[in-house]
C-alpha positions as CSV (number, residue, x, y, z in Angstrom):
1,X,-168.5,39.1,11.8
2,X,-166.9,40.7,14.8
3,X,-163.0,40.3,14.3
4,X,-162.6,38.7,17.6
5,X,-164.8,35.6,17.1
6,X,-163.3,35.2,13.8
7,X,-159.6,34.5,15.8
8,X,-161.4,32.6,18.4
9,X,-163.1,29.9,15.7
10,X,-160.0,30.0,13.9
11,X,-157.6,29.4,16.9
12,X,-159.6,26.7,18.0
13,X,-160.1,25.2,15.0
14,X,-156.2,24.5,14.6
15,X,-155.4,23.3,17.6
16,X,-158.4,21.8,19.5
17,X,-159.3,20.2,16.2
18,X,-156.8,19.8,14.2
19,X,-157.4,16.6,12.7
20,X,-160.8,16.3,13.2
21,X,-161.6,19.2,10.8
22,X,-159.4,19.2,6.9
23,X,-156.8,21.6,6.5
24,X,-157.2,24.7,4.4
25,X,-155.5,25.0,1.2
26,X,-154.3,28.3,1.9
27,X,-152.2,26.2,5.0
28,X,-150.9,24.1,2.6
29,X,-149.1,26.7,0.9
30,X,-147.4,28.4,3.7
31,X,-145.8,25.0,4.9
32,X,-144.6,24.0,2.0
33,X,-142.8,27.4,1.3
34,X,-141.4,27.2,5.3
35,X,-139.4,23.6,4.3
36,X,-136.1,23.6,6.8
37,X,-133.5,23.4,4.1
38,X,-132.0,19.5,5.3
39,X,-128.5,18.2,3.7
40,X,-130.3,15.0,3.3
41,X,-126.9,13.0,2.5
42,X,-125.8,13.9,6.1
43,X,-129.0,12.2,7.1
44,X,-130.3,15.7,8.2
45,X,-134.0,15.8,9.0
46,X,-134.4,12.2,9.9
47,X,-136.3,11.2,13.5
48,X,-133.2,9.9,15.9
49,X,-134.5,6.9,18.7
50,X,-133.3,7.9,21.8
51,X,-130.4,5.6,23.3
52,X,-132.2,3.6,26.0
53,X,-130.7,3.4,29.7
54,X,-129.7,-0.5,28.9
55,X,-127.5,0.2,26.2
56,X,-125.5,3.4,28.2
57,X,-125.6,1.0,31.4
58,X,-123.8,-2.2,29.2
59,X,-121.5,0.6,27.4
60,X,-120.4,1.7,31.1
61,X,-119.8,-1.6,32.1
62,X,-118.0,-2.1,28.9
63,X,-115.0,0.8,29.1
64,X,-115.5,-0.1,33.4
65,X,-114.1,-3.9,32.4
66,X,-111.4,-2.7,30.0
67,X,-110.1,-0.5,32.5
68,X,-109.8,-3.0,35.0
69,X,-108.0,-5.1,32.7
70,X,-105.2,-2.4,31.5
71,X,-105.0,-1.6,35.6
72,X,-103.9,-5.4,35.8
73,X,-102.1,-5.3,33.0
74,X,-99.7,-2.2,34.0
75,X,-99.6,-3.3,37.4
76,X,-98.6,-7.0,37.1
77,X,-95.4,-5.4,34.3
78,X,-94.5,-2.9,36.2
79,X,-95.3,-4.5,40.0
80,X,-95.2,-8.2,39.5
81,X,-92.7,-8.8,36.9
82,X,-91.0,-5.6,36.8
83,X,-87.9,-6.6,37.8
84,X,-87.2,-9.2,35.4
85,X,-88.1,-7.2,32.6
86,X,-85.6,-4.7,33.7
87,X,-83.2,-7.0,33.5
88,X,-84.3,-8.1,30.2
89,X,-84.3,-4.4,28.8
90,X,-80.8,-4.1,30.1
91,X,-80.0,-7.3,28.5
92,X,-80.6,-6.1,25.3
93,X,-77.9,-3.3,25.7
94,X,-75.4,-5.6,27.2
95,X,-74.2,-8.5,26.8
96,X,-71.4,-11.0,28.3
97,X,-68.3,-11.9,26.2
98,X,-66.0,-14.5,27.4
99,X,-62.3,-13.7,27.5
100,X,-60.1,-17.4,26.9
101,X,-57.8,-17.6,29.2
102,X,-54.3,-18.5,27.5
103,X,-53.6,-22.0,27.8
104,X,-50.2,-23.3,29.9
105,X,-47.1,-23.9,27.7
106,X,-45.7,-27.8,27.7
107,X,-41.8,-27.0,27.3
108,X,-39.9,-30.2,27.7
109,X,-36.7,-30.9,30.7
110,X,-34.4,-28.6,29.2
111,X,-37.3,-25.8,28.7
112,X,-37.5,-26.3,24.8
113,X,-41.2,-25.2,23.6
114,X,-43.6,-28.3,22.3
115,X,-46.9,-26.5,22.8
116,X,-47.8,-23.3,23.0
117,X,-50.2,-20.0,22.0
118,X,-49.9,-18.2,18.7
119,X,-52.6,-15.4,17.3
120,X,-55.6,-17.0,15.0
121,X,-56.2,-15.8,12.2
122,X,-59.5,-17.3,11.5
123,X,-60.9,-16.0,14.8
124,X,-59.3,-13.0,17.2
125,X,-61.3,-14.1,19.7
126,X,-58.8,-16.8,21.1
127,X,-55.4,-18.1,20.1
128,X,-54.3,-21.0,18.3
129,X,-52.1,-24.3,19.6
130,X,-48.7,-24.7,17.8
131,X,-46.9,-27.3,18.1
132,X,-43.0,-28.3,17.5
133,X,-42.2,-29.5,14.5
134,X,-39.6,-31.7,16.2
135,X,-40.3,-34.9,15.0
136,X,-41.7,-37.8,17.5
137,X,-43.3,-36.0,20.2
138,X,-46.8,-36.2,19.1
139,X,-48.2,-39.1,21.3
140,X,-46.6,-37.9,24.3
141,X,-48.0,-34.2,23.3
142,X,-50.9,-35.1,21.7
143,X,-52.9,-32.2,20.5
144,X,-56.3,-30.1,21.8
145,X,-59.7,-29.5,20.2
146,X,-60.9,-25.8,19.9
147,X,-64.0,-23.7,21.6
148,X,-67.2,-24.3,19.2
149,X,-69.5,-21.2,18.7
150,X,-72.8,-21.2,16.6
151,X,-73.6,-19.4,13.3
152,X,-74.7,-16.6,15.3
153,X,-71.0,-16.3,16.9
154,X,-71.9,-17.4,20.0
155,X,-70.1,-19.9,22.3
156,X,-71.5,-23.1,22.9
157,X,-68.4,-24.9,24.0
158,X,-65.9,-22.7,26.0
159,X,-62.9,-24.5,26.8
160,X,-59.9,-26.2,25.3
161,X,-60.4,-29.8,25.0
162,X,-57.4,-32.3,25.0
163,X,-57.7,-35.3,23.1
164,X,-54.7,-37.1,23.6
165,X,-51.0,-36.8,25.5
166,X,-50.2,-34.5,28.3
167,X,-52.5,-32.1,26.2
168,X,-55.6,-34.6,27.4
169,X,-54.2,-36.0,30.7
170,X,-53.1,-32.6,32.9
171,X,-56.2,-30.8,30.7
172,X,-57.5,-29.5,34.0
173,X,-54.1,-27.9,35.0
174,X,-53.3,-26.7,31.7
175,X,-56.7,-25.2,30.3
176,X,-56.8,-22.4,33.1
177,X,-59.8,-20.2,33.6
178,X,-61.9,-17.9,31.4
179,X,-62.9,-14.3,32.0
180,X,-65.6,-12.5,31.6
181,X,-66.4,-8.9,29.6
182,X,-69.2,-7.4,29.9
183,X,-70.0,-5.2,26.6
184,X,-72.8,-2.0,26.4
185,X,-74.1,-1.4,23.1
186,X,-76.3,1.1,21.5
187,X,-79.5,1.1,19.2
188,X,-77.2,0.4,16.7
189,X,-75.2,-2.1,17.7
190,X,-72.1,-0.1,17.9
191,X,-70.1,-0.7,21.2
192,X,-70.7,2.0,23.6
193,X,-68.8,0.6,26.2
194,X,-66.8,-2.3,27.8
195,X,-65.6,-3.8,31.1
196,X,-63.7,-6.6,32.1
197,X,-65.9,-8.3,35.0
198,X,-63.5,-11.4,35.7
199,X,-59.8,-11.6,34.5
200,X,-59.0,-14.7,32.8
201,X,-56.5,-16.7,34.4
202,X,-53.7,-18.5,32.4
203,X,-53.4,-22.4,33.0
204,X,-50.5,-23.7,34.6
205,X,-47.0,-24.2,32.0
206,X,-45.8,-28.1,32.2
207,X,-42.3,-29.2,31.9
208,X,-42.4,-33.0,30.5
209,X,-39.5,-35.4,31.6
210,X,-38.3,-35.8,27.8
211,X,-35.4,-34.5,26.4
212,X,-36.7,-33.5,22.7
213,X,-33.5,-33.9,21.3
214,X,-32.9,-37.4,22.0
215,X,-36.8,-37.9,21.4
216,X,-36.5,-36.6,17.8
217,X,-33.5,-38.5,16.7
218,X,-34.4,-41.6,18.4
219,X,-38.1,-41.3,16.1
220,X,-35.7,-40.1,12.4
221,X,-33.4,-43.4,13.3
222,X,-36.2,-45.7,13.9
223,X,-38.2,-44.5,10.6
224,X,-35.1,-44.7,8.6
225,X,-34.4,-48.2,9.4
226,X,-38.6,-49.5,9.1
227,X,-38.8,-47.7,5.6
228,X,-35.3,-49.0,4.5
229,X,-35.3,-52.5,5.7
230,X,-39.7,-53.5,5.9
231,X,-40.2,-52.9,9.3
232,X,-43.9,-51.9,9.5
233,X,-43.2,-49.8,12.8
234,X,-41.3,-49.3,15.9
235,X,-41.2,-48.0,18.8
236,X,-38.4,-46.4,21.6
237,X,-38.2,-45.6,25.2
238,X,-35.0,-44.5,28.0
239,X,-35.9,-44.1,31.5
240,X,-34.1,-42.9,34.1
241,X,-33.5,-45.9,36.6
242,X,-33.7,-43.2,39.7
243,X,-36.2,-41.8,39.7
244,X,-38.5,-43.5,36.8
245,X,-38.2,-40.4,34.5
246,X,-39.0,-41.0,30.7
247,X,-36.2,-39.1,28.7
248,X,-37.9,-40.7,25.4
249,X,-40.6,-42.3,24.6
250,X,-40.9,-42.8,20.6
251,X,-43.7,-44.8,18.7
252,X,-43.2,-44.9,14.6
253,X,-45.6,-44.3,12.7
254,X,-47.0,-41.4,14.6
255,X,-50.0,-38.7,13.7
256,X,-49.1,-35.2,12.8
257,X,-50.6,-33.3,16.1
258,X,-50.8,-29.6,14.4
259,X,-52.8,-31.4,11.7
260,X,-55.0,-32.4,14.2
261,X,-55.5,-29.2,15.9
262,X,-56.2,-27.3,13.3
263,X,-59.0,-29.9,11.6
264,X,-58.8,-28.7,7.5
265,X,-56.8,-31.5,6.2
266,X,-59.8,-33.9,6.6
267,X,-58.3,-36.5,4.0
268,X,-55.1,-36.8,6.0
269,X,-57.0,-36.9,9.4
270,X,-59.2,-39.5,7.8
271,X,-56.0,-41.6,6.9
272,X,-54.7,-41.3,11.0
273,X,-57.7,-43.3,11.7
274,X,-57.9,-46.2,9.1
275,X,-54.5,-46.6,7.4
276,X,-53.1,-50.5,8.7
277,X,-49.9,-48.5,10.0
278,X,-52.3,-47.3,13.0
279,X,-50.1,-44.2,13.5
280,X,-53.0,-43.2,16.4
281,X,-51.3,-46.6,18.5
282,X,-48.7,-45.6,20.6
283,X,-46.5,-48.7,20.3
284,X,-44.8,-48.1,23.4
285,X,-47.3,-48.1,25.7
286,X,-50.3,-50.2,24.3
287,X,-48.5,-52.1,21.6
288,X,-48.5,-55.6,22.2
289,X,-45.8,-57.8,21.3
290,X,-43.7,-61.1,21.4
291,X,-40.8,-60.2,23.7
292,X,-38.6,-63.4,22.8
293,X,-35.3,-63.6,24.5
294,X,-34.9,-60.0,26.4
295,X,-36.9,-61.6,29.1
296,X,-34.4,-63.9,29.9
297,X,-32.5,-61.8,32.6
298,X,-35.5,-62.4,34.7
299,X,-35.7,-65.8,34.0
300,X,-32.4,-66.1,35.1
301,X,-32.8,-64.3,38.6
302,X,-35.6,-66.4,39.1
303,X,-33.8,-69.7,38.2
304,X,-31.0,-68.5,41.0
305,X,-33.7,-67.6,43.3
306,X,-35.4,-70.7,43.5
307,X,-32.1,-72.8,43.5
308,X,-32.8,-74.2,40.5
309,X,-28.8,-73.7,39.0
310,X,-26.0,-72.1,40.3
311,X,-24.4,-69.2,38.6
312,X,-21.7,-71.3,37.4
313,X,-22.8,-74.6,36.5
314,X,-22.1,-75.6,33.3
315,X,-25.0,-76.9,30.5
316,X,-24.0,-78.5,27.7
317,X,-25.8,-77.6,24.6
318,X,-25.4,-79.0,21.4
319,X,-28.1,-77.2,20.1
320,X,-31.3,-78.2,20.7
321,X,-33.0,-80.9,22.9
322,X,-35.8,-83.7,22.4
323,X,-38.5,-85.0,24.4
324,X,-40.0,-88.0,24.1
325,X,-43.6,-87.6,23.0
326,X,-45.5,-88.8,25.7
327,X,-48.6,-89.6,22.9
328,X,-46.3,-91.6,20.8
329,X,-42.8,-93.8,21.8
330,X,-41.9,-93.7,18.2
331,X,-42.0,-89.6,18.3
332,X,-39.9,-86.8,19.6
333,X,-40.6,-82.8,19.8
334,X,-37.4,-81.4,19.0
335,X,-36.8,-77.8,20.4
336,X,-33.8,-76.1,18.7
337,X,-31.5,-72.9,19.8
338,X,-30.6,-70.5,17.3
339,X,-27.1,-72.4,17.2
340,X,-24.5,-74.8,18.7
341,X,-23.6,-73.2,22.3
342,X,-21.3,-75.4,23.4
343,X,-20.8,-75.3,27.1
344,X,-22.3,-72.2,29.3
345,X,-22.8,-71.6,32.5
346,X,-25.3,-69.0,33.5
347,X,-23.7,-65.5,32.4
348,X,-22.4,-67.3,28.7
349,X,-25.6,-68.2,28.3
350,X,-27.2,-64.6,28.8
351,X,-23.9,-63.3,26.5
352,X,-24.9,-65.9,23.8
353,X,-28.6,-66.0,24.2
354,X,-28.9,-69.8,24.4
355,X,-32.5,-71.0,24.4
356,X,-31.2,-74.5,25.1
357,X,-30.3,-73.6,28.7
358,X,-33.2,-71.4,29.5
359,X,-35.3,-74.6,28.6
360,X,-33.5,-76.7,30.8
361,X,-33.3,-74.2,33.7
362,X,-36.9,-73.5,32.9
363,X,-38.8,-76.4,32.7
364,X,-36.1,-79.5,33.0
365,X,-34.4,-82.0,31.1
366,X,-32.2,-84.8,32.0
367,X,-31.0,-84.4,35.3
368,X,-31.5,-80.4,35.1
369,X,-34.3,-79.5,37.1
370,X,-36.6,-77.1,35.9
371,X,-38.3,-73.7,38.2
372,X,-41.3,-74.9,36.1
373,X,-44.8,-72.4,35.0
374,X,-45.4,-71.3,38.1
375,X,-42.5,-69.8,38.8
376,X,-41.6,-68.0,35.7
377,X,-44.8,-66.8,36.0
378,X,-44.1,-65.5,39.5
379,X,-41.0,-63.8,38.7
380,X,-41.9,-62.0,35.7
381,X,-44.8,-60.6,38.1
382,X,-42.2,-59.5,40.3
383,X,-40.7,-57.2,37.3
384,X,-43.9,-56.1,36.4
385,X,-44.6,-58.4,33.5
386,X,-48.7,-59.0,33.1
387,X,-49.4,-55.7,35.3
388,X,-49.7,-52.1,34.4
389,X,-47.2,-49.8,34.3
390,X,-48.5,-48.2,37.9
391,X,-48.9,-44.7,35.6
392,X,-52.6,-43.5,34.4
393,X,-50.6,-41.2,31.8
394,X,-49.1,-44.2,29.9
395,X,-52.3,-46.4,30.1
396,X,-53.1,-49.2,31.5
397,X,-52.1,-52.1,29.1
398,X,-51.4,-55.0,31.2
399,X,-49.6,-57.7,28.2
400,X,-50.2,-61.3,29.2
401,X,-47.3,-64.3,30.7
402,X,-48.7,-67.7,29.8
403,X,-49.9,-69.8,32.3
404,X,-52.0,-73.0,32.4
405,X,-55.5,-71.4,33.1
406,X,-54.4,-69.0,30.1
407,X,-53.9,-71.9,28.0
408,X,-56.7,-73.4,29.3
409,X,-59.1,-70.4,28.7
410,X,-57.8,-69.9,24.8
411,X,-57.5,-73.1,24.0
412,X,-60.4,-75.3,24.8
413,X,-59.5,-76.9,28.1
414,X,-55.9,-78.2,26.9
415,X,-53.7,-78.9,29.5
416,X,-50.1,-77.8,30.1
417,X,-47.6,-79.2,28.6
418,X,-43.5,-78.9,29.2
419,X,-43.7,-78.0,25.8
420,X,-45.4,-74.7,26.4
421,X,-42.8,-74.2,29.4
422,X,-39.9,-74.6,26.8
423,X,-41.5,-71.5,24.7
424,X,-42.0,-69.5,27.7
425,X,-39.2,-69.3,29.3
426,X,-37.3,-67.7,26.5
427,X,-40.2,-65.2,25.8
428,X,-41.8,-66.9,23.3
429,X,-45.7,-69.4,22.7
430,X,-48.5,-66.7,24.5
431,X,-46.2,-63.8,25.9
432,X,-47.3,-60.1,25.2
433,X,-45.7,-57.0,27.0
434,X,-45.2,-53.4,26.2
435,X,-41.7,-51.8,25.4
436,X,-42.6,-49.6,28.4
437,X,-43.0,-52.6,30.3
438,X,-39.7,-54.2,29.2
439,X,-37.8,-50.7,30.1
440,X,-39.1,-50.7,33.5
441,X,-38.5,-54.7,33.9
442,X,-35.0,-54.3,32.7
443,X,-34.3,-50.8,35.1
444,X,-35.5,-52.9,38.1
445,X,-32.5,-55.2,37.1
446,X,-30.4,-52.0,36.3
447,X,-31.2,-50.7,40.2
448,X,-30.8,-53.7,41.9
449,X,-34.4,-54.6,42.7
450,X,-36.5,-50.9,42.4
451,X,-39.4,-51.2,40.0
452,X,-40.3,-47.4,39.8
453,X,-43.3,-46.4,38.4
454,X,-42.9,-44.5,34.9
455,X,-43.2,-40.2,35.3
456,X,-43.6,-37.7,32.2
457,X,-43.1,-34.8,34.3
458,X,-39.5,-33.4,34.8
459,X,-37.7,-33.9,38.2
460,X,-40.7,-35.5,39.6
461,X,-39.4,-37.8,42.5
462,X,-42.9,-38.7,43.8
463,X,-42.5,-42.2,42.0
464,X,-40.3,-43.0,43.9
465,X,-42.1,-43.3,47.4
466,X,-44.6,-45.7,45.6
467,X,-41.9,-48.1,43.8
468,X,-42.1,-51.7,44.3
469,X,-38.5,-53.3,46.1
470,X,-37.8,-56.7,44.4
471,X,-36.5,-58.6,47.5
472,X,-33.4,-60.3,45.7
473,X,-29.6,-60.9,46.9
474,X,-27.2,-58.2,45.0
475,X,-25.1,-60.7,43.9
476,X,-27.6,-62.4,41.7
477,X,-28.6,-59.2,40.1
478,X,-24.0,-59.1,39.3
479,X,-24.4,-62.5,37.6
480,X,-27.1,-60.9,35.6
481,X,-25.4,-57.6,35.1
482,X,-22.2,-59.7,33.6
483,X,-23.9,-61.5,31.1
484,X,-25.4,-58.3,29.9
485,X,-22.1,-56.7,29.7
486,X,-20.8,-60.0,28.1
487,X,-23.6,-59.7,25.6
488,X,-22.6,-55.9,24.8
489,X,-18.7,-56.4,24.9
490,X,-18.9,-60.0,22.2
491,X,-22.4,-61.3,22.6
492,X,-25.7,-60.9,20.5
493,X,-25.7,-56.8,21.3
494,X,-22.1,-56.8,20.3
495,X,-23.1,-53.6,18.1
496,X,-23.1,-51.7,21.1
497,X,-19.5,-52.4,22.2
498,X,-18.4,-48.9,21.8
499,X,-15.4,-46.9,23.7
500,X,-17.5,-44.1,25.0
501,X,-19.4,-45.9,27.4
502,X,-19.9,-48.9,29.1
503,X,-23.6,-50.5,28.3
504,X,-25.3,-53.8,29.4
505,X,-27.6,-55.3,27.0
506,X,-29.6,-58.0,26.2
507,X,-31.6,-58.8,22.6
508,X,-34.3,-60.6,21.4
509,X,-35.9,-62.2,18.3
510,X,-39.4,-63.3,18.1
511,X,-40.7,-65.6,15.6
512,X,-43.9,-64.5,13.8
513,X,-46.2,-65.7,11.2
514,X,-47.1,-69.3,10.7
515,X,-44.0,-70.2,8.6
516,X,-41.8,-67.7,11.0
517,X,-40.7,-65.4,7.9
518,X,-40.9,-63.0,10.0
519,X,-40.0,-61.4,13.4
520,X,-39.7,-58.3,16.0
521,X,-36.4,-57.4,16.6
522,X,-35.4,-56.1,20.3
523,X,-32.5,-55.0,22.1
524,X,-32.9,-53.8,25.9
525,X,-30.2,-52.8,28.4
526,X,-28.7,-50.2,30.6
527,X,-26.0,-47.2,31.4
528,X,-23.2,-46.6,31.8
529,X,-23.0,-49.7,33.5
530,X,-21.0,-49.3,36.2
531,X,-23.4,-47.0,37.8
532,X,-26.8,-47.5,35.9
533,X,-28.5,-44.5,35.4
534,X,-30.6,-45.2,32.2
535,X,-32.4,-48.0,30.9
536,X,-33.3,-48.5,27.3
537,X,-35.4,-51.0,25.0
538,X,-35.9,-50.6,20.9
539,X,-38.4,-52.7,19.5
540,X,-38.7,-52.9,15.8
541,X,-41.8,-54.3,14.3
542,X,-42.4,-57.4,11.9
543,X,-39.7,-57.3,9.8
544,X,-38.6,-59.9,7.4
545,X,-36.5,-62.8,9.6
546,X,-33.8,-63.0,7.6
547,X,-32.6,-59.2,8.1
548,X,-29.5,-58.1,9.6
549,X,-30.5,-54.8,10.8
550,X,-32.5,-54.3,13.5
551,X,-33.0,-53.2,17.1
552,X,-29.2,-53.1,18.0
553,X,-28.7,-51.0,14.9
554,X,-31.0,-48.6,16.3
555,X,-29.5,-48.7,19.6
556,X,-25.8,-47.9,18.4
557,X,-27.1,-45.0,16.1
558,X,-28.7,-43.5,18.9
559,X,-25.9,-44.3,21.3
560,X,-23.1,-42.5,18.5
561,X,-25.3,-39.4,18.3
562,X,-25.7,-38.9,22.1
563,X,-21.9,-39.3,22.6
564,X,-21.6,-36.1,20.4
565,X,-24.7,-34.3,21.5
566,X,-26.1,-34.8,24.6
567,X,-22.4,-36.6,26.5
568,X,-24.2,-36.1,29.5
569,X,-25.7,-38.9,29.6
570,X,-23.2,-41.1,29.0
571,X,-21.4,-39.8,31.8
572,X,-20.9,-42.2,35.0
């Protein structure tokens, strides 16, 4: 066959009809030894589906959306909030520190240190409180409460807190102001850096009025004497009659302030709060107690005020009085004194402490008119009986003078009787005051008629602008001042009839208990006398009635020590 139709039936056999027409075996063959050499574990050789125009438009659409969102995402840290988190970053590298600020000093009037700043041991950050050891300062001190940080060593609380005393009452002007320090550190924590922002600024230094020497031995005399003769406390106070100045104010028992600044005897702190002795009261300014007869120099400028007795008109006491019960003919109510008086007239009677003529001159007998409840209770206003002392600092403990809407308030409706008159008017029945209250009462009689506010601050004259003027002649206030002298120079205070100094004085025992066994012993006065300068009261608490030392004891103690150690005072 020609050679060219041979290719043309051949060519068009394989690929016009291929398909239609079998396949030669000798085709066969040459395929199978043409095989691509696939790695068919890579999938090699395999027929791939094209990707369809859907699945690239939702995969644009995809990465287009995510895009969007990391646009947004950078912009609204570094736009929006960019600042803040600057802030934040440097934050992390510094970081504020407060500086205390060193808290004023409380020195007393003669510049001797009561409270001041020592190093810490347990924390460098701030300094510790310490606090004199001088005994009987600690109420009038009192003591502060530290800055509080977290476990993490920071600050929660940042200031001094006082609890109690000067420390709590001029807090603001004593706890100054805190600084700041701003410190950088680096990826390690180490301090790269540091700069003081604000300068603390120290808190202003306080002199207090007392004098810490008399303060201290007034406090070891009036301990001795309750621990040697069953007093269960007592309590002190001198005031300057000038200018209202406290020069010492003790109350026995008393807390321990370091202990409570420094918080780790908790047993001992513990016992502060609940122990009967209640050494957290400070007796002489919120104690209460049963004056008995140291109220009587009022009572006796009140009598002569109201005309009810002449200075020297003569009473004669045989020792008590009785009243016919008006309940029962066949019954009298006998009131006693103390002893057979005799006959006194108005200054004897404050010399001998005669309850016989303060009941007559207080609420009548026989042809001896009484002044009568209202007026005792009048006059004792006047001297600042039933009020506050006029001074935040020493609280505001007001006592109580009995009166007929007292009685009948406490004592279902009863009515007054001359009874309850009798036991007033020598300080006795529902009578409460303070010994701060009696030292002022008794410098208004001192000063002829000032009743000064109290001050703990040294030379501070601003009490005396706001002092109440008791509107009495001179001359009774002279009747008054010669009994007290009467009762220092051979009366009931004869224990302070001494040679160095001149003192008026007036004492007082009140009647406790149900069966009177026992009593609070008092002594009050002023000096030197002839030109009063100080006032002074000593109150000894619930001690057994039938003991010879008391009050007066105190009183002299005191009075012998200053003479050698502090003879300024006594000085006219």
């Amino acid at each position: 066959m020609n050679p060219f139709l041979q290719f043309r039936k051949k060519f068009k056999r394989s690929w016009f009809n291929r398909g239609k027409e079998g396949i030669d075996p000798d085709e066969i063959f040459l395929d199978s030894s043409n095989l691509p050499q696939f790695d068919r574990d890579q999938f090699e050789g395999r027929m791939e589906k094209p990707i369809s125009r859907k699945v690239v438009a939702a995969t644009g659409i995809f990465f287009l959306i995510v895009g969007i969102l990391y646009s947004y995402r950078v912009w609204n840290l570094q736009v929006k909030q960019g600042a803040a988190f600057a802030a934040r970053s440097e934050n992390n590298s510094l970081r504020n520190t407060v500086i205390f600020a060193d808290r004023g000093v409380i020195y007393d009037r003669n510049n001797t240190l009561l409270a001041w700043n020592v190093g810490n041991d347990n924390d460098p950050d701030f300094s510790a409180r310490q606090y004199a050891t001088t005994s009987g300062a600690a109420n009038i001190v009192g003591y502060v409460k530290y800055p509080s940080k977290d476990s993490s060593g920071f600050y929660y609380r940042e200031d001094y807190v006082g609890m109690d005393g000067a420390e709590k009452f001029f807090n603001d002007r004593l706890q100054g102001k805190n600084g700041v320090k701003i410190t950088e550190t680096d990826a390690h924590g180490g301090v790269a850096s540091q700069n003081i922002m604000n300068p603390p600024q120290s808190g202003e230094s306080l002199n207090l009025s007392i004098d810490s020497r008399i303060q201290s031995q007034l406090y070891d005399i009036i301990s001795g004497v309750a621990k040697d003769r069953g007093f269960t406390g007592g309590a002190g106070v001198m005031m300057d009659v000038k200018t209202g100045e406290i020069i010492a104010e003790v109350t026995y028992p008393e807390y321990n302030d370091q202990v409570l600044a420094d918080g780790s005897n908790a047993k001992l702190i513990t016992s502060y709060f609940t122990d009967k002795s209640t050494p957290m009261l400070d007796r002489a300014t919120s104690g209460l107690y049963t004056p008995g007869s140291i109220v009587k120099p009022v009572m006796a400028l009140g009598a002569l005020d109201t005309h009810t007795i002449t200075p020297d008109k003569i009473l004669y006491t045989t020792g008590s009085i009785s009243i016919q019960n008006p309940y029962d003919p066949s019954q009298k109510t006998v009131f006693r004194d103390w002893m057979d008086q005799g006959p006194l007239d108005m200054r004897h009677a404050i010399q001998q402490s005669s309850d016989v003529y303060f009941y007559e001159v207080g609420g009548g007998f026989g042809d001896q008119p009484g002044m009568g409840i209202a007026n005792i209770d009048k006059y004792t206003s006047m001297f600042g009986y039933g009020h506050d002392v006029g001074s935040p600092f020493f609280g505001l403990q007001k006592g109580q003078v009995p009166s007929p809407a007292w009685k009948a308030a406490n004592f279902n409706g009863e009515p007054w009787r001359l009874g309850d008159t009798y036991h007033s008017v020598i300080g006795q029945y529902g009578f409460q005051v303070t010994p701060l209250q009696v030292v002022r009462a008794i410098g208004a009689v001192a000063n002829y008629g000032t009743l000064l506010h109290p001050t703990i601050i040294a030379h501070d004259t601003s009490m005396i602008a706001s002092a109440e003027h008791i509107n009495l002649p001179r001359s009774y206030f002279d009747v008054v001042h010669d009994g007290m002298r009467l009762s220092a120079i051979q009366g009931t205070a004869a224990a302070l009839n001494v040679d160095y100094v001149k003192i008026g004085a007036k004492t007082g025992t009140a009647e406790l208990g149900v069966n009177k066994d026992f009593d609070n012993s008092w002594v009050t006065g002023f000096f030197p006398f002839d030109n009063p300068r100080y006032s002074f009261v000593v109150m000894m608490e619930h001690g057994p009635i039938h003991n010879v030392i008391g009050a007066p004891y105190v009183a002299r103690q005191l009075f012998d020590w200053m003479h050698i150690n502090t003879p300024e005072y006594l000085a006219n």
